[in-house]
C-alpha positions as CSV (number, residue, x, y, z in Angstrom):
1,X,63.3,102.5,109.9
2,X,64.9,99.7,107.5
3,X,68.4,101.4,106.7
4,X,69.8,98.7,104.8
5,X,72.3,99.6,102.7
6,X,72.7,99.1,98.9
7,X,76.4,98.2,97.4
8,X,76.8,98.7,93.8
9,X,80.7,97.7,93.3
10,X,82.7,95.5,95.3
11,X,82.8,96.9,99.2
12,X,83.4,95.5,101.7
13,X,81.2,96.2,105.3
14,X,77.5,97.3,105.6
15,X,74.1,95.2,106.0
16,X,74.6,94.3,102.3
17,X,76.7,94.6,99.3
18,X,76.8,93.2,95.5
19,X,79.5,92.0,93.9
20,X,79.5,92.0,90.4
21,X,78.6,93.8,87.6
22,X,76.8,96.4,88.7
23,X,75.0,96.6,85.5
24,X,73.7,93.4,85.8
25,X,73.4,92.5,89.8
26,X,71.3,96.0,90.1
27,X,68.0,94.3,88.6
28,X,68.5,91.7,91.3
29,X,67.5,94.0,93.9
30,X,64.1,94.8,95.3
31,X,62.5,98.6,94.8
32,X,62.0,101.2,97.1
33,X,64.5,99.1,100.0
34,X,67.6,101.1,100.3
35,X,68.5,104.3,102.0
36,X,71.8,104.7,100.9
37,X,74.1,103.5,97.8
38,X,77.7,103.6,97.4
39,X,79.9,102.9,94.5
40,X,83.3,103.8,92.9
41,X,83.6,103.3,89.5
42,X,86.2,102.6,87.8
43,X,88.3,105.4,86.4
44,X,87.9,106.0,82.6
45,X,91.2,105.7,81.0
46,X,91.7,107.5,77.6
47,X,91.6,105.7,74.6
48,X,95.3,106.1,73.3
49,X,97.4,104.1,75.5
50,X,94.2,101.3,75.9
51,X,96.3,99.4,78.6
52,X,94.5,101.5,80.8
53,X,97.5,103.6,82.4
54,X,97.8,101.1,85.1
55,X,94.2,101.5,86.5
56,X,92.9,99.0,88.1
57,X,90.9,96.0,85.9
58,X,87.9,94.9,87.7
59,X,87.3,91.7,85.0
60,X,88.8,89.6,82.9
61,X,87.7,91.2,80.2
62,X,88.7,95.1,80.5
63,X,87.3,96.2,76.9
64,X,83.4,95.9,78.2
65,X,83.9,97.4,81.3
66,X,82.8,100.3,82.7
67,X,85.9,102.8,82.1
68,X,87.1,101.4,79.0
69,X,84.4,103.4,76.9
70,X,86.4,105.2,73.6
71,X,84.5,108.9,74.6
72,X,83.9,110.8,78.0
73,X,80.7,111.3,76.8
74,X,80.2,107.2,76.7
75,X,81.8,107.0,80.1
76,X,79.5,109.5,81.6
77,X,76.4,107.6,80.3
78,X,77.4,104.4,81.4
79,X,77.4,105.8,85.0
80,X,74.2,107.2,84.3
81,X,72.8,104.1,83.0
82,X,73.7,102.4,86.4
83,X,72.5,105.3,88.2
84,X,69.0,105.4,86.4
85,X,68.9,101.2,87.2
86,X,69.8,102.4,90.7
87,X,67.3,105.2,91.2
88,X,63.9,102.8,92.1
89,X,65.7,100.4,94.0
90,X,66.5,103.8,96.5
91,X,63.8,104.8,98.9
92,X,62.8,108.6,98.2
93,X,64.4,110.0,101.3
94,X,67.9,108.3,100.0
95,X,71.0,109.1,99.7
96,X,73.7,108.1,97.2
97,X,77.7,108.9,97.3
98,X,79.7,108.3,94.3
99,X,83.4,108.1,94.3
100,X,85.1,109.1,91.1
101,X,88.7,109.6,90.1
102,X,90.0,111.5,87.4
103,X,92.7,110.3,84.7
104,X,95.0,112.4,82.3
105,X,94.7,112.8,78.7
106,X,97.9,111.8,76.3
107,X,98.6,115.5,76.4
108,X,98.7,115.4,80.4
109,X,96.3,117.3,80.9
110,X,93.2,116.1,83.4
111,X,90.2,114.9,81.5
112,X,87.8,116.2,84.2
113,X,85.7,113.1,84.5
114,X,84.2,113.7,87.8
115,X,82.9,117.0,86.7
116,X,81.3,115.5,83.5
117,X,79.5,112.9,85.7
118,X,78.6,115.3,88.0
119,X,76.8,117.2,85.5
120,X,75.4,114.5,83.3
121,X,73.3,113.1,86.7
122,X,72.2,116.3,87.2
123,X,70.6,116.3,83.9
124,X,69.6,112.9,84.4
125,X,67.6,114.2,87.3
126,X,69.6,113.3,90.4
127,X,70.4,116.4,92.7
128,X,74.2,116.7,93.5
129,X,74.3,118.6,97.3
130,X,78.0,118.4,97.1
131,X,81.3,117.1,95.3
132,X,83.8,116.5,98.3
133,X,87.6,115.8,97.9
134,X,88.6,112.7,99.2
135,X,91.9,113.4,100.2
136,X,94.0,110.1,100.8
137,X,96.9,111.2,102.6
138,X,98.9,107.8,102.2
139,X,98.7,108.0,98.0
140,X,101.0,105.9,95.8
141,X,103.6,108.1,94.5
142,X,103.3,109.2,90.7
143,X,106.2,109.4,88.2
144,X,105.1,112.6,86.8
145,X,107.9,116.0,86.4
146,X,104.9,118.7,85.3
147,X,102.3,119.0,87.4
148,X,102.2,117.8,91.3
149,X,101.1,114.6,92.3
150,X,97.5,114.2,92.1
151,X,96.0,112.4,95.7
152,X,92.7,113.2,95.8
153,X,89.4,111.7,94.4
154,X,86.1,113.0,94.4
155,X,82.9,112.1,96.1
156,X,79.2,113.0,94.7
157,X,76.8,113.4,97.4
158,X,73.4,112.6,95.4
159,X,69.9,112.5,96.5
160,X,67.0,111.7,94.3
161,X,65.2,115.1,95.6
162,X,66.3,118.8,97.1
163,X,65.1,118.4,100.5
164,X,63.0,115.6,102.6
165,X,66.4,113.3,102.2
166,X,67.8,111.3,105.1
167,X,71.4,112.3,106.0
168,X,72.5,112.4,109.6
């Protein structure tokens, strides 16, 4: 079996990867190839404070990129907009692992963005088997006094179908 392996964001290792924007290298690829995708998105940063809280800028222009939408609700279907350009490039018995962060409201509270884009591919037809913590046990210290440091990300474990996918 071909298990090439489809890259949507900048990685690094595997039989292939794209670097670029993934909303525009996707169409490059051919259908039905890939058995697996991976991706991390950028974090979507809250409008107020549009400097991004010190996340990460993956262009040189960090107003059009994915994460700088003004609504969750934007943010969520940008991802789904990837994932639906993503969705016939995967072979049926795929599987696809998202990696997702969350950032904090001006309030401090979490703005749940993993969860949101959780449930807006569901909807979109993808089938979520899990949501795993990433736990990163070497995270960069946060100045924050009310609430504990956050070090932890989550993965989606997607596949386009309930059963018949290919995970070993």
């Amino acid at each position: 079996r071909d298990r090439r392996l489809l890259f949507v964001h900048a990685h690094h290792g595997g039989r292939m990867k794209t670097v670029g924007d993934n909303r525009e290298t996707i169409a490059t690829l051919e259908d039905g190839a890939y058995q697996a995708l991976f991706t991390s998105p950028p974090y979507w940063a809250p409008p107020k404070g549009r400097d991004r809280g010190g996340l990460r800028k993956y262009g040189d222009d960090a107003t059009a990129e994915i994460g700088a939408e003004p609504t969750l609700d934007l943010f969520c279907e940008s991802i789904v907009r990837v994932m639906r350009a993503a969705w016939p490039k995967l072979r049926d018995d795929s599987t696809a692992w998202v990696n997702l962060g969350d950032s904090y409201s001006a309030a401090g509270e979490p703005n749940m963005a993993p969860f949101a884009v959780a449930r807006a591919l569901q909807q979109d037809g993808w089938t979520l088997r899990a949501m795993l913590p990433w736990v990163k046990f070497s995270g960069l210290p946060e100045s924050v006094q009310s609430r504990p440091c956050i070090s932890h990300e989550y993965v989606l474990f997607l596949t386009k179908r309930p059963s018949g996918y290919f995970y070993d």
